[in-house]
C-alpha positions in Angstrom: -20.1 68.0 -24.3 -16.4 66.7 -25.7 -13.2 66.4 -23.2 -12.4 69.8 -23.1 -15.9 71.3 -22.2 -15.9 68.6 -19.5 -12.3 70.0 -18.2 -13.9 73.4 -17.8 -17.0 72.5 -15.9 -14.5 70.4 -13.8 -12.6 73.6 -13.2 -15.4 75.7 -12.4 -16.9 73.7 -10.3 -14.3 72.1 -8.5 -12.1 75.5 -8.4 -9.4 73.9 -9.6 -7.1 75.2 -12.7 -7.6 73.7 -15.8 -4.3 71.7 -16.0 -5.0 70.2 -13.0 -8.7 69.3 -14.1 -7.3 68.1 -17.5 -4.7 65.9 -15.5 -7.9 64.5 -13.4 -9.9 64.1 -16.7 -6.8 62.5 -18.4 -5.8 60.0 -15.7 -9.4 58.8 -15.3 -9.7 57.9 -19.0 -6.3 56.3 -19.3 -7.6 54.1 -16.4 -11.0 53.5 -17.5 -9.1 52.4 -20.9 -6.4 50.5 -19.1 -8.9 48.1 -17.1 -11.1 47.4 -20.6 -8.1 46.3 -21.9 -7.8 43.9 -19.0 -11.6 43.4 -20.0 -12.2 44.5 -15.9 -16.2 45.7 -15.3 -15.9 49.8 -14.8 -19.5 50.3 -12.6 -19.9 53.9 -11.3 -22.4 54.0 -9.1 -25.4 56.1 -10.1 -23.7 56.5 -13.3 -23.5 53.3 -15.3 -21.2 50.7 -16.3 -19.0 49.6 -19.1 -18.0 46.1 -20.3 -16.4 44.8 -22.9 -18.3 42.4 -25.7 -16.7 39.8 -27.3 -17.9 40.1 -31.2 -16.8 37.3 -33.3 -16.0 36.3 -37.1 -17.8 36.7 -39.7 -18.5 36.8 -43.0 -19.2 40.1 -44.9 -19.4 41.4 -48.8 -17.5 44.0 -50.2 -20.1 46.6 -51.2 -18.4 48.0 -54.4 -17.9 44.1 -55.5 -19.8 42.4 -53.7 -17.1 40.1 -53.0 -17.1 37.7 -49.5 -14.6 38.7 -46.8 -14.2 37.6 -43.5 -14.6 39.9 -40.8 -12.2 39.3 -38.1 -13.6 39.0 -34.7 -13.2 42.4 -32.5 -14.0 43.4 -28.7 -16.0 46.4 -28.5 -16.9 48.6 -25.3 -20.3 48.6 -24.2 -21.9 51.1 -21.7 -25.3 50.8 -19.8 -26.7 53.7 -18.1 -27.6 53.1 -14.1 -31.0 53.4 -12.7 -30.2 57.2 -11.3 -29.0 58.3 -14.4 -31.8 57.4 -16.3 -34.0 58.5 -13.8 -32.3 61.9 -13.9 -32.2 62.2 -17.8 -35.3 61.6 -17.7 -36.9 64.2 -15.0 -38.0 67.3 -16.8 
């Protein structure tokens, strides 16, 4: 499923028209995004959460010259699925 399959379930379901549902889908990302960058916890309940991971420097090769490099240090977002979720995914 990408963002745009998720807008129309959202519409369909919710009876709402798809502007409005791609408003709803738009505003949740940007704020999902916005509190990462303030490295906030997102937890939905049932759902799962998201954290950010500090990753730091290190020290790499080039793989067409196998030359060293230094890899700068990054954050990177990390999600772990809930207990429901999995128990749902799971449920055949």
């Amino acid at each position: 499923m990408n963002k745009s399959d998720l807008i129309n379930v959202l519409a369909d379901k919710a009876k709402l028209s798809k502007r409005n549902s791609e408003q709803f889908v738009n505003l949740m990302v940007d704020a999902m995004i916005d509190a990462m960058r303030k490295e906030e916890r997102i937890e939905i309940r049932g759902f799962g959460s998201f954290v950010i991971r500090h990753y730091g420097q290190y020290e790499g090769r080039n793989p067409r010259t196998g030359q060293k490099i230094q890899i700068d240090g990054k954050r990177l977002p990390f999600f772990k699925a809930g207990k429901d979720l999995l128990q749902r995914v799971n449920t055949k």
